[in-house]
C-alpha positions as CSV (number, residue, x, y, z in Angstrom):
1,X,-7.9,3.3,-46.1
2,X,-9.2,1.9,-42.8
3,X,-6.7,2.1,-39.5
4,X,-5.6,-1.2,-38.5
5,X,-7.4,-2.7,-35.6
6,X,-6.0,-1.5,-32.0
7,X,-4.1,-4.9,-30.6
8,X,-5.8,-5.0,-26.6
9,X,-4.7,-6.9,-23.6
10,X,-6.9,-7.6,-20.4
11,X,-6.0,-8.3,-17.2
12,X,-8.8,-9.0,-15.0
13,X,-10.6,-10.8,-18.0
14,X,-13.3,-12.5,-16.3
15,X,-14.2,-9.5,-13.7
16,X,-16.8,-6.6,-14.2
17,X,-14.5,-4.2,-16.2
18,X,-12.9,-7.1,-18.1
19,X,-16.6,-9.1,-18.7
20,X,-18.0,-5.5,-20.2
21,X,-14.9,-4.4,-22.2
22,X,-15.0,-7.6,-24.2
23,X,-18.4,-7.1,-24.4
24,X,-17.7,-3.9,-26.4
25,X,-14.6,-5.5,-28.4
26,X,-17.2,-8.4,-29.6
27,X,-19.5,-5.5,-31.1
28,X,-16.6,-3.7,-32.6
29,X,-14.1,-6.5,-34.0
30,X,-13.3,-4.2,-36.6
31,X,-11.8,-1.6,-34.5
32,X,-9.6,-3.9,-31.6
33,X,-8.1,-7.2,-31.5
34,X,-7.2,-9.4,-28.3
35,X,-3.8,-10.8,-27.8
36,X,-3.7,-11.9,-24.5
37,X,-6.1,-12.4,-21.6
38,X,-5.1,-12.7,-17.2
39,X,-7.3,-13.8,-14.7
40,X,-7.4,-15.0,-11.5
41,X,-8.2,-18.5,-12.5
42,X,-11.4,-18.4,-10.3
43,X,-13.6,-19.0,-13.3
44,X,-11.9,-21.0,-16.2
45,X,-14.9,-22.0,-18.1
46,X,-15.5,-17.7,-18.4
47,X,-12.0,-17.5,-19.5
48,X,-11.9,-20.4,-21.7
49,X,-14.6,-18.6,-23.6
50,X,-13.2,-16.0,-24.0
51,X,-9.8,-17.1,-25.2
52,X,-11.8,-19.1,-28.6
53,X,-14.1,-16.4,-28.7
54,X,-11.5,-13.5,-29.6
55,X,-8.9,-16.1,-30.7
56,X,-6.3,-15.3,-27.9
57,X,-2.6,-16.6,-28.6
58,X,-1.3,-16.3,-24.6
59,X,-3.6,-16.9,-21.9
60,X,-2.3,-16.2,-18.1
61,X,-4.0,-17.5,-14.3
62,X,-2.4,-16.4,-11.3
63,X,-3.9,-20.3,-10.4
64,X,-5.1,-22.7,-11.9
65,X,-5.3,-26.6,-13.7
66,X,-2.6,-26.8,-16.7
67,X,-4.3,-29.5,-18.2
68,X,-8.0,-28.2,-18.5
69,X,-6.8,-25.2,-20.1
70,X,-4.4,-26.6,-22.3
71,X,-7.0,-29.5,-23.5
72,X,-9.5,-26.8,-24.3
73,X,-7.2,-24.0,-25.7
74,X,-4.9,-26.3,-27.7
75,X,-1.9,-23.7,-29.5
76,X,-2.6,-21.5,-26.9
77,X,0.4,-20.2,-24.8
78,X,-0.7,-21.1,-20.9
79,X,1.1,-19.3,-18.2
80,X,0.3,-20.0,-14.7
81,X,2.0,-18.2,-12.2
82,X,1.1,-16.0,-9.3
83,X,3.2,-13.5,-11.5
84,X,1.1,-14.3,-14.6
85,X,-0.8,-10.9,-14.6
86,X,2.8,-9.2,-14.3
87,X,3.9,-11.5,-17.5
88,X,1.3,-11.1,-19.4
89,X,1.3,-7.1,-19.2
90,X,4.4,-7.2,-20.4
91,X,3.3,-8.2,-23.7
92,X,4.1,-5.5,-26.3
93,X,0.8,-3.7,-27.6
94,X,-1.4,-0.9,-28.8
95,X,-3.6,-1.0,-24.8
96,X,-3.1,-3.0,-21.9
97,X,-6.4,-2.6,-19.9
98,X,-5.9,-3.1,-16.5
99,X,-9.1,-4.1,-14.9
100,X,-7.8,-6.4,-11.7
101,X,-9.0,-5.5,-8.6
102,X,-6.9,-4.5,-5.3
103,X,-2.9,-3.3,-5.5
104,X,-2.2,-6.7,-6.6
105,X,-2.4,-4.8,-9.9
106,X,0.6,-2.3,-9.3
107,X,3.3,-4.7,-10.7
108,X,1.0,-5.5,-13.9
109,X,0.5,-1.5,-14.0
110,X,4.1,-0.5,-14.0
111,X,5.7,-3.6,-16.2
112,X,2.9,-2.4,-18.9
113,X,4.4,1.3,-18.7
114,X,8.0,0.0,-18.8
115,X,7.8,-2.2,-22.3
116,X,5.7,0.9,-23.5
117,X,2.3,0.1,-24.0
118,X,-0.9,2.5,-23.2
119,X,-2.4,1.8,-20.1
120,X,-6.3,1.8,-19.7
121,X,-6.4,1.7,-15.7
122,X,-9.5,0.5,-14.3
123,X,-7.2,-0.7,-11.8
124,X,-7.3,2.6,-9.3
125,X,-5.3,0.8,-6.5
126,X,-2.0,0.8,-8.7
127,X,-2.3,4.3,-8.2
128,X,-3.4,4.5,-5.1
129,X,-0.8,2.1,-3.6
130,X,1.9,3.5,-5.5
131,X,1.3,6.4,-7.4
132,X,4.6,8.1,-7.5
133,X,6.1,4.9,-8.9
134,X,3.5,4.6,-11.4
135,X,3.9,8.7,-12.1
136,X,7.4,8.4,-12.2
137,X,7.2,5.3,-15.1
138,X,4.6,6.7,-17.1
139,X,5.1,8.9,-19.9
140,X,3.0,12.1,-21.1
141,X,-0.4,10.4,-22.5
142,X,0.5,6.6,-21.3
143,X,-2.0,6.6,-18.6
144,X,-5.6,6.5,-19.4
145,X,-8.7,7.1,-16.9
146,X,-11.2,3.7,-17.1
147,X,-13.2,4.9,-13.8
148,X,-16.4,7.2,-14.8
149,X,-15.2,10.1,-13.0
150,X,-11.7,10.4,-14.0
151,X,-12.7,9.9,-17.9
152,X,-15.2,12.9,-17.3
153,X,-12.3,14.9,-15.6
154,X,-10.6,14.0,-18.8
155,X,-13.2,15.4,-21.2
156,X,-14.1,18.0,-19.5
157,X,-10.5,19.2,-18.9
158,X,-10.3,19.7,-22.9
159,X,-12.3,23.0,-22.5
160,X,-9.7,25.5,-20.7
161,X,-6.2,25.3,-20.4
162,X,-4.2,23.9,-17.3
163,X,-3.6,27.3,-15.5
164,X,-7.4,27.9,-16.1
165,X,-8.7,25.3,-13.6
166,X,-9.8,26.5,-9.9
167,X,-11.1,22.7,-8.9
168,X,-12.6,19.7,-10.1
169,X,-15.3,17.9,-8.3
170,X,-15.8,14.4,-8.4
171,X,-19.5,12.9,-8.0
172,X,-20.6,10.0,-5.5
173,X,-24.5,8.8,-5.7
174,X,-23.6,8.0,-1.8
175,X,-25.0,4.4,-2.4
176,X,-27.5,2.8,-1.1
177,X,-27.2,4.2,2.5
178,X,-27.2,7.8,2.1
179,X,-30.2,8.3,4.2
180,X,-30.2,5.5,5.9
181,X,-30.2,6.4,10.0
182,X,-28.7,3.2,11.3
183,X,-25.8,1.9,9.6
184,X,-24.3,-0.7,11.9
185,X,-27.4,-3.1,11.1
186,X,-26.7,-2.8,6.9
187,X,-25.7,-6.8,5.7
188,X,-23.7,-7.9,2.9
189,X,-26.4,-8.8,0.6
190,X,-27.9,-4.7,1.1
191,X,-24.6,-3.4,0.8
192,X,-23.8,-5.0,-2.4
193,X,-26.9,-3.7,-3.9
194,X,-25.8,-0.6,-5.5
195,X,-28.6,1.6,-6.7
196,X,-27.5,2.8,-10.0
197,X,-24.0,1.0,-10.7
198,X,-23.6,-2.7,-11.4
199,X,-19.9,-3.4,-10.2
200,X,-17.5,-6.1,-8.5
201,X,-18.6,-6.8,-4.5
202,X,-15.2,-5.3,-3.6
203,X,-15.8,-2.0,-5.7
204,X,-19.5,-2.0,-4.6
205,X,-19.0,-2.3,-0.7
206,X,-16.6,0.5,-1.2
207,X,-19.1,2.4,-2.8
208,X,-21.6,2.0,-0.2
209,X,-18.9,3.2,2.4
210,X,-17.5,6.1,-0.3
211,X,-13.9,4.1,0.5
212,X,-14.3,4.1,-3.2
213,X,-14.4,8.1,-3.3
214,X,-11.2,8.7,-0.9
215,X,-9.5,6.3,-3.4
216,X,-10.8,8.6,-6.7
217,X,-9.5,11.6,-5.0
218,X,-6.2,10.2,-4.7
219,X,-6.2,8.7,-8.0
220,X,-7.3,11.9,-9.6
221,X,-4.4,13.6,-7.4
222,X,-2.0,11.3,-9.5
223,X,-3.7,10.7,-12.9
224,X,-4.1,15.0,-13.7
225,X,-1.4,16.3,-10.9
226,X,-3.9,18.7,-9.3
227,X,-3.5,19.7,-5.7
228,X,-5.3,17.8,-3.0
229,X,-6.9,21.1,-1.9
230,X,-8.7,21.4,-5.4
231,X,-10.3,17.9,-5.7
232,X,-13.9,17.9,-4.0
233,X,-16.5,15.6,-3.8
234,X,-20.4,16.2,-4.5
235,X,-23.3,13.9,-3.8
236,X,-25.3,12.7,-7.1
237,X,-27.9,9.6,-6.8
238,X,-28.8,9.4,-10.3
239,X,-25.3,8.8,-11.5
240,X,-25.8,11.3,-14.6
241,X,-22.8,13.7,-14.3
242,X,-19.3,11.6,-13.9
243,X,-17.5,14.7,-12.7
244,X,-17.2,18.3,-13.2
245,X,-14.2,21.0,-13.4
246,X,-14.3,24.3,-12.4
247,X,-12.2,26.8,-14.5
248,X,-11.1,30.2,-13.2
249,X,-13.9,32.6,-14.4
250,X,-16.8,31.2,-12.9
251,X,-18.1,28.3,-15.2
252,X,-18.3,24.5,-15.0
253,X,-17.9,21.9,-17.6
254,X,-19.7,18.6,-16.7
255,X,-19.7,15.3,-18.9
256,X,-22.9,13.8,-18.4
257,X,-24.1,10.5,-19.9
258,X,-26.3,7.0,-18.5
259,X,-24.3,5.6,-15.6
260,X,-23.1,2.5,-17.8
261,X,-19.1,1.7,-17.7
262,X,-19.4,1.0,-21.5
263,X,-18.9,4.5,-22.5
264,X,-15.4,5.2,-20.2
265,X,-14.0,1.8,-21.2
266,X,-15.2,2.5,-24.8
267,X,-13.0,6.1,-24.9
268,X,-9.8,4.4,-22.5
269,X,-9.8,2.0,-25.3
270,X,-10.2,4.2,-28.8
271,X,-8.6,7.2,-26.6
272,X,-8.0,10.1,-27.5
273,X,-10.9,9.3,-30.3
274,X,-14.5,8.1,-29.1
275,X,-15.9,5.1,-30.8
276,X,-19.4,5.9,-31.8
277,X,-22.5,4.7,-30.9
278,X,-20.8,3.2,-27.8
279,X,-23.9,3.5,-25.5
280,X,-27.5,4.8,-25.9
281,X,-27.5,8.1,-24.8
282,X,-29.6,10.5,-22.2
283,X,-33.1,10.4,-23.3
284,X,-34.2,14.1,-23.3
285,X,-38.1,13.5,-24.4
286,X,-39.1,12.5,-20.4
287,X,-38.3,14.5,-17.3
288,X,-35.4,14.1,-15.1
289,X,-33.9,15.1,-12.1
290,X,-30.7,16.2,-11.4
291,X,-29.7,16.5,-7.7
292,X,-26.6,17.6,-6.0
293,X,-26.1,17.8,-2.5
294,X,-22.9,17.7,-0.3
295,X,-20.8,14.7,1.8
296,X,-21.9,14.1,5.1
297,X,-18.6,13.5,6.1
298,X,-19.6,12.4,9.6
299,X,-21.7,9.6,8.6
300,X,-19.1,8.6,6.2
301,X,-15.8,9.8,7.3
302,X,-13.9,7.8,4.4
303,X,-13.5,10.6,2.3
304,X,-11.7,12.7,4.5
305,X,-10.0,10.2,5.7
306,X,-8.5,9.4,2.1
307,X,-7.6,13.2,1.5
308,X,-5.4,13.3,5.0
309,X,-3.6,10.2,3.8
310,X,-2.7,11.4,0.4
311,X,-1.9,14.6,1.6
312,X,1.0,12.9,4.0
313,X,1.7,11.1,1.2
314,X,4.3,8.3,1.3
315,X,3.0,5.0,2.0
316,X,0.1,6.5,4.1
317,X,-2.4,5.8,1.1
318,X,-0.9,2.5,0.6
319,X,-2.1,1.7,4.0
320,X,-5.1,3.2,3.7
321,X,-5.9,0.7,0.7
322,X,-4.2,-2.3,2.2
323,X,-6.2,-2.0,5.5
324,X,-9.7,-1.3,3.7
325,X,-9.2,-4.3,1.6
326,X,-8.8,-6.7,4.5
327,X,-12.0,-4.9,6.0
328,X,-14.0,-5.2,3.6
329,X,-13.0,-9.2,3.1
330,X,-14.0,-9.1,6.5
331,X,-16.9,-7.6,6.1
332,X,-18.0,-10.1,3.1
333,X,-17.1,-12.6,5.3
334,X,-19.5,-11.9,7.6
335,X,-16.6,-11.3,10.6
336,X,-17.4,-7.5,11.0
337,X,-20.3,-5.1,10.6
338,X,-20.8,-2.6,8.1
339,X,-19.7,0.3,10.1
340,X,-16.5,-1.8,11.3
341,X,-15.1,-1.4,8.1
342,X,-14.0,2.4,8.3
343,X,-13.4,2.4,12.0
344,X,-10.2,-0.3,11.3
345,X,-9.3,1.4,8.6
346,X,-8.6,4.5,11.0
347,X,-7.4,2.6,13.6
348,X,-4.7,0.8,11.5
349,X,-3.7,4.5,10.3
350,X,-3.9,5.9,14.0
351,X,-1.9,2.7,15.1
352,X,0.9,3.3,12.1
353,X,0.9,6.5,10.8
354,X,4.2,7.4,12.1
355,X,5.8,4.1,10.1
356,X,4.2,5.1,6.6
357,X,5.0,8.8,5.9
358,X,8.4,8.3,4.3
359,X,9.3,8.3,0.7
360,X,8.3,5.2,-1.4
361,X,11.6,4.2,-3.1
362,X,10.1,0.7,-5.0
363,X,8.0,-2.2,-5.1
364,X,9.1,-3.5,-2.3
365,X,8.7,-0.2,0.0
366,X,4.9,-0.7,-1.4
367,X,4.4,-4.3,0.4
368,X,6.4,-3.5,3.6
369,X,3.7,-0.9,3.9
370,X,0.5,-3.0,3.0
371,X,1.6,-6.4,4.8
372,X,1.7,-4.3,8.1
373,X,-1.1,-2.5,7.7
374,X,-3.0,-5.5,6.5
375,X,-1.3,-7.2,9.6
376,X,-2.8,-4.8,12.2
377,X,-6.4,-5.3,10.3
378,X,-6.9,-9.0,10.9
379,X,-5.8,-8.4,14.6
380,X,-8.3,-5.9,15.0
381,X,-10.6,-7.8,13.1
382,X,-10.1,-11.0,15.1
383,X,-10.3,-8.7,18.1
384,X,-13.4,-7.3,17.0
385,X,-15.0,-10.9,16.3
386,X,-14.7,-11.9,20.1
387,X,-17.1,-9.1,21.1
């Protein structure tokens, strides 16, 4: 007799991770259902599509016009609210895939935990922002890796046992700049031109500064509990191997596959299973290379910059975060250059770092933290545009 279908919720429906996961429930109706669907409300004719197409019953905008989605999803439960994503996670189910960009998703993250569903996190900020919350809400198994690398970590953890790991090392193709010389010159449009991923602009732009590394490193800190002092990062253009963990006696256990987000979102979903034939896989009847080289750290000081914020812990990561993602809108924006973006970051945590080291206690701890580091950005931002 056949399983029943897995019952899925999305938040962040109409963004990269949300676009591609429905993508992958449409090819394998027999396996998932959809429940409910939150978005932004930036795109309602996406979402509206979405909703008939996978026959919704509760659809949620943070914003948004009551009437247009209610004339074109008639018997379909409408919540707008800026607490819509929050409501909506709360909606008992098999997976609640959280695919929102930014620490807006932290609430949605830890309301999912509470009523008990699995949680297929795309959303790396939630733990990022406030991991020992979400640590502390989660129970064994109820967190599941959606980013490429943490997945990997995932599978390739599977081979030893927990005392048997020395490290694991995280891969970063070093986007589209890694050789470039000058990097104060790079523009929006060449930033968000990722050379083997096809992402959101915020998630790309982090890429291109490896923002989006220093946040992996503290996700992977929280997702597996492993030491910052064992989590490295590696340089790999070609976006082959996700990650790699290195076990006490010597060897290394990679998870390899084409650099397409179909494949993690496929095993968050159908987890601890894999759902065949989720992607093509490598082609082994034409040559390839494989290279590996290490962080230039000066060029691109983000990583390290990360690490020393999640090792103080507290709300120091938070602030990292909060102050990146005021940078980058600055940066998209056009109000900063390129190489602005990391130098406010570390100038928020230089200007702060003595308010953001103690324990976070709640929620609210969380946004004291971000709305003064995000605070301090814009005035350096506004700063910086007068020069």
């Amino acid at each position: 007799m056949a399983a029943a279908p897995r019952s899925v919720v999305i938040l962040g429906s109409t963004g990269s991770i949300g676009t591609q996961a429905l993508a992958l429930i449409a090819r394998n109706r027999a396996q998932f259902t959809v429940s409910a669907l939150a978005a932004g409300g930036e795109n309602p004719p996406l979402l509206i599509e979405q909703a008939k197409r996978f026959d919704v019953a509760i659809v949620g905008v943070a914003k948004g016009d009551r009437k247009v989605l209610q004339d074109a999803l008639p018997g379909v439960e409408i919540i707008i609210s800026e607490n819509a994503a929050e409501e909506i996670a709360a909606i008992p189910t098999d997976v609640t895939l959280n695919a929102m960009t930014g620490s807006i998703g932290l609430k949605p993250t830890l309301a999912a935990l509470k009523i008990g569903n699995n949680v297929a996190l795309a959303n790396k900020e939630s733990l990022v922002a406030g991991g020992p919350l979400v640590v502390a809400a989660a129970k064994p198994g109820q967190l599941i890796a959606v980013d490429s690398e943490h997945s990997a970590l995932a599978q390739a953890m599977r081979s030893g046992a927990r005392s048997e790991i020395a490290r694991v090392i995280l891969t970063a193709s070093g986007g589209p700049f890694r050789v470039r010389e000058d990097l104060s010159s790079v523009s929006v449009d060449e930033a968000l031109n990722h050379p083997t991923w096809n992402m959101g602009p915020v998630v790309t732009i982090n890429s291109a500064t490896l923002v989006n590394k220093g946040l992996e490193i503290i996700e992977a800190h929280f997702l597996f509990d492993i030491p910052y002092s064992k989590i490295d990062a590696v340089i790999h253009p070609q976006s082959i191997v996700h990650s790699m963990v290195e076990f006490t006696d010597g060897s290394v256990i990679a998870q390899a596959s084409p650099p397409d987000m179909t494949l993690p979102i496929s095993l968050a979903l159908n987890w601890p299973e894999r759902l065949a034939g989720a992607i093509t896989p490598l082609q082994w009847g034409t040559s390839q290379r494989w290279e590996f080289a290490p962080v230039d750290t000066l060029r691109f000081p983000a990583i390290d910059l990360a690490r020393r914020c999640g090792e103080v812990g507290g709300g120091a990561p938070a602030a990292f975060n909060a102050a990146n993602e005021e940078a980058v809108a600055a940066f998209i924006s056009k109000e900063i250059s390129f190489t602005d973006i990391v130098e406010i970051v570390d100038g928020v945590l230089s200007q702060i770092g003595g308010e953001v080291s103690a324990e976070l206690r709640d929620v609210h701890d969380v946004s004291a933290v971000e709305e003064n580091a995000r605070r301090v950005a814009r005035n350096m931002v506004i700063r910086r545009g007068r020069h």
